[in-house]
C-alpha positions in Angstrom: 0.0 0.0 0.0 1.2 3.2 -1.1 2.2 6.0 1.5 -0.8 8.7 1.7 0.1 12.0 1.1 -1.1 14.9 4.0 -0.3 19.3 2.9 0.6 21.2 6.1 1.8 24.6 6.2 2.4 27.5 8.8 1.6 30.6 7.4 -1.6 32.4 7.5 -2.3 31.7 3.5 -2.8 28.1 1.7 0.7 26.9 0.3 1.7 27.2 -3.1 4.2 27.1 -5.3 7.6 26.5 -3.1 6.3 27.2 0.0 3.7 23.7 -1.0 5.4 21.0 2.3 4.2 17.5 1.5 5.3 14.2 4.0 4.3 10.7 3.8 2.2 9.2 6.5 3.0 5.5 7.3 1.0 3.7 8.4 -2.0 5.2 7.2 -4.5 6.5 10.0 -7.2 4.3 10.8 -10.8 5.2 11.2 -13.4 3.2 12.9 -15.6 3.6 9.1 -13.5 1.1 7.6 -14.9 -1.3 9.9 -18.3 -0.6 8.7 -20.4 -2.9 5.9 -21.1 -1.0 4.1 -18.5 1.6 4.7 -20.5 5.5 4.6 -20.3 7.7 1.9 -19.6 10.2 3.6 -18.5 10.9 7.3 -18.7 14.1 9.4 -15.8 14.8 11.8 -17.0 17.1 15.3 -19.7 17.4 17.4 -21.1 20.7 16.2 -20.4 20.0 12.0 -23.3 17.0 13.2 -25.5 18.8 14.9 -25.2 22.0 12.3 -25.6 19.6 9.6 -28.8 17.4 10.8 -30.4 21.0 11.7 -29.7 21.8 8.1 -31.2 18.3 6.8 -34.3 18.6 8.6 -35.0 22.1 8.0 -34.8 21.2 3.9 -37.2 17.7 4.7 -40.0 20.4 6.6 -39.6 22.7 3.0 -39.9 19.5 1.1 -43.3 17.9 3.0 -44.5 21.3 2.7 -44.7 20.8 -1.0 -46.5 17.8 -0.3 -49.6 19.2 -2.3 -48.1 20.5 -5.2 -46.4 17.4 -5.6 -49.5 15.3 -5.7 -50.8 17.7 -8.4 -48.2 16.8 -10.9 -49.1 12.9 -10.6 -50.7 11.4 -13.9 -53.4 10.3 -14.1 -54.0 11.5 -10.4 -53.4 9.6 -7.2 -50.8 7.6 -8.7 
């Protein structure tokens, strides 16, 4: 298995250029999502990214059921 790569810098501004510091990683860090079947898609790292992110989720599924009407309007023929 191939090294991973990880950027790091210490200024106040992204790298580039020359100033872009690269450094293998070995071994690679685990993360309990590899032990998952199926693994996720996607994962969120912190406390407060989750809860920000499920408040975000379940305020756009209350605009989406509030559609509910106009959805069932479109069907053809209707009720289907």
């Amino acid at each position: 298995m191939a090294p991973r790569r990880m950027v790091s810098w210490r200024c106040s501004t992204p790298p580039t250029g020359s100033h872009l510091v690269t450094r293998s990683v070995w071994p690679p860090p685990s993360s309990p999502s590899v032990d998952q079947q199926p693994a996720p898609l996607r994962i969120i790292l912190g406390s407060q990214a989750l809860q920000t992110t499920v408040s975000v989720f379940k305020d756009r599924i209350a605009s989406f059921e509030a559609q509910t009407d106009l959805a069932a309007s479109t069907d053809f023929p209707p009720g289907e």
